[in-house]
Residue frames as a rotation matrix with the C-alpha (Angstrom) as fourth column:
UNK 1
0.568 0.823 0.000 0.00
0.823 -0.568 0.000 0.00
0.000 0.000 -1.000 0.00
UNK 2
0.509 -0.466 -0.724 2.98
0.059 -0.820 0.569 2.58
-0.859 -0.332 -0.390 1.18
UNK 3
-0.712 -0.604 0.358 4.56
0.445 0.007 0.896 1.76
-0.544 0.797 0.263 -2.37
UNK 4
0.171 0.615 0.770 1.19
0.945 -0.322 0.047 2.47
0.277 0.720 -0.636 -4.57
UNK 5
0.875 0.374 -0.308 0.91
0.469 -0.815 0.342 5.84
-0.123 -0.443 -0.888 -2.68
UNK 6
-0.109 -0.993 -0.051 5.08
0.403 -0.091 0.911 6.14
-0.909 0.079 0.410 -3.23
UNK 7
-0.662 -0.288 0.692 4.48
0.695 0.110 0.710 6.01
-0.280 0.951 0.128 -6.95
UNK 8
0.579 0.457 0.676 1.42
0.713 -0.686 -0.147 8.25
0.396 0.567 -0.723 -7.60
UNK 9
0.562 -0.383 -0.733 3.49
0.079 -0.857 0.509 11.01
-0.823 -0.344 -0.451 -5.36
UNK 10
-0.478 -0.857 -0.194 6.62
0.220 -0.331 0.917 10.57
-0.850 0.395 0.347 -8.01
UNK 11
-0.541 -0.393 0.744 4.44
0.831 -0.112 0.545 10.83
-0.130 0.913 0.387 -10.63
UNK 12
0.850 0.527 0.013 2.60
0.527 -0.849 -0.047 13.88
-0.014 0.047 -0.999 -9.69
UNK 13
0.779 -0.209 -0.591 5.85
0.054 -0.917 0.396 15.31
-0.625 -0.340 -0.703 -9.43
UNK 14
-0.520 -0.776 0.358 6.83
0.416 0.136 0.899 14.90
-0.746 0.616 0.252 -12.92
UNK 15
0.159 0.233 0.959 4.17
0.871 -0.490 -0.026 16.12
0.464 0.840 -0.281 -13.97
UNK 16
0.810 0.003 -0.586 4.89
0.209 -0.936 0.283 19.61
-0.548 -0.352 -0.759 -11.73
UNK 17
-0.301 -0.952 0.051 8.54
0.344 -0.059 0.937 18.92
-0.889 0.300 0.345 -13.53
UNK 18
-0.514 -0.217 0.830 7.34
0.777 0.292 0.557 19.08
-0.363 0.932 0.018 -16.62
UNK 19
0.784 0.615 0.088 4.95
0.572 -0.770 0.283 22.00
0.241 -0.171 -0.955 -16.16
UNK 20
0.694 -0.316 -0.647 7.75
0.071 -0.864 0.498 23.86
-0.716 -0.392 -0.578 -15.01
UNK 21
-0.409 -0.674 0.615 9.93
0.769 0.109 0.630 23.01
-0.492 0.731 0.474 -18.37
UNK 22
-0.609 0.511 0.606 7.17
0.487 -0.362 0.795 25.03
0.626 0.779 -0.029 -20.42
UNK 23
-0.307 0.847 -0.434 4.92
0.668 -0.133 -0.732 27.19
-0.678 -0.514 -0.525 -18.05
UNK 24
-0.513 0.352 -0.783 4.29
-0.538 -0.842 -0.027 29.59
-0.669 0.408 0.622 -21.14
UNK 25
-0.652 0.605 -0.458 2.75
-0.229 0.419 0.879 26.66
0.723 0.677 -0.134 -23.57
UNK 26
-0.655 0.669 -0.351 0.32
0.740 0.662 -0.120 24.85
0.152 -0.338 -0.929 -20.53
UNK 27
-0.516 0.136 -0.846 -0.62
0.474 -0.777 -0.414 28.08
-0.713 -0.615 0.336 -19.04
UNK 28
-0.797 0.065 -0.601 -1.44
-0.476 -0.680 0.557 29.49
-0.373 0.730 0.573 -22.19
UNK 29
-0.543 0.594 -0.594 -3.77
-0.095 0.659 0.746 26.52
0.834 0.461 -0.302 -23.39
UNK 30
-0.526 0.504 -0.685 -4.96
0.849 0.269 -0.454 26.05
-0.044 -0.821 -0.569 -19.88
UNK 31
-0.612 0.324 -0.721 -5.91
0.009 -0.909 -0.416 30.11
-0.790 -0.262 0.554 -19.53
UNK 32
-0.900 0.183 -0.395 -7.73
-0.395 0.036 0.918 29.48
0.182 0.983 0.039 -23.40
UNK 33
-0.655 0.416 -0.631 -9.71
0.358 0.906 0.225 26.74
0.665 -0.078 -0.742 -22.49
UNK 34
-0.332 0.627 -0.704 -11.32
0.879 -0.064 -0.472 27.79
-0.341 -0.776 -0.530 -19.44
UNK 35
-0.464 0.681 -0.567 -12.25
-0.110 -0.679 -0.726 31.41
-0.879 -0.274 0.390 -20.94
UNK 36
-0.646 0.486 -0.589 -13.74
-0.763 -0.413 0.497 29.63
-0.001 0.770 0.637 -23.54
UNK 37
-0.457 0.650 -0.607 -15.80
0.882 0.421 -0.214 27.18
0.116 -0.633 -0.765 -21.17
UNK 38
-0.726 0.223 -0.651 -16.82
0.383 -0.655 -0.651 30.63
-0.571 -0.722 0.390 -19.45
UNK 39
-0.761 0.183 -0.622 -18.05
-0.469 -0.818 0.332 32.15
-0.448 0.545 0.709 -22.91
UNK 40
-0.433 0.626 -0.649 -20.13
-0.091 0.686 0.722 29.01
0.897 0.372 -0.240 -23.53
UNK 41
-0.484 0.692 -0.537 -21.53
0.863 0.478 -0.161 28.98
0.145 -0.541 -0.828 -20.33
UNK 42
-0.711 0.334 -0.619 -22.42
0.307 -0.644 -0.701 32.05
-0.632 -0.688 0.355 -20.64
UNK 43
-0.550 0.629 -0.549 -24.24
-0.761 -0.107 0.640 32.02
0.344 0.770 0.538 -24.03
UNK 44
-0.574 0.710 -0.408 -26.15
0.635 0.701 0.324 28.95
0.516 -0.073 -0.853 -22.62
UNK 45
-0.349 0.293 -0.890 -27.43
0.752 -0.480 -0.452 31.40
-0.560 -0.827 -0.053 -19.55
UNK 46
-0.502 0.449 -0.740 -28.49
-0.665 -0.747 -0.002 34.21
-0.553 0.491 0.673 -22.11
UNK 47
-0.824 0.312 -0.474 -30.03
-0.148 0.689 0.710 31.38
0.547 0.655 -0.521 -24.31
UNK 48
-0.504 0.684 -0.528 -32.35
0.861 0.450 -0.238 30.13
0.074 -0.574 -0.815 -21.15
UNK 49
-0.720 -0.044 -0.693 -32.96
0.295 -0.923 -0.248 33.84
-0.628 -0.383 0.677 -20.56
């Protein structure tokens, strides 16, 4: 059990590694994405309106 819980830790912190190789490409796609979730949820809300 103290191994499974070993391994997801090392790989959460490859991905933080790897996020920090590039923080201008994830960031950038990540910050995209979500204000264009927002802009669809808001045209649904003015739709229902």
């Amino acid at each position: 059990m103290v191994r499974f819980i070993e391994g997801k830790r090392n790989k959460v912190k490859d991905k933080l590694k790897e996020k920090k190789k590039h923080p201008y490409k994830t960031g950038g796609q990540f910050r995209l994405g979500n204000i264009k979730l927002r802009e669809s949820v808001q045209s649904k809300k003015k739709k229902k309106n």
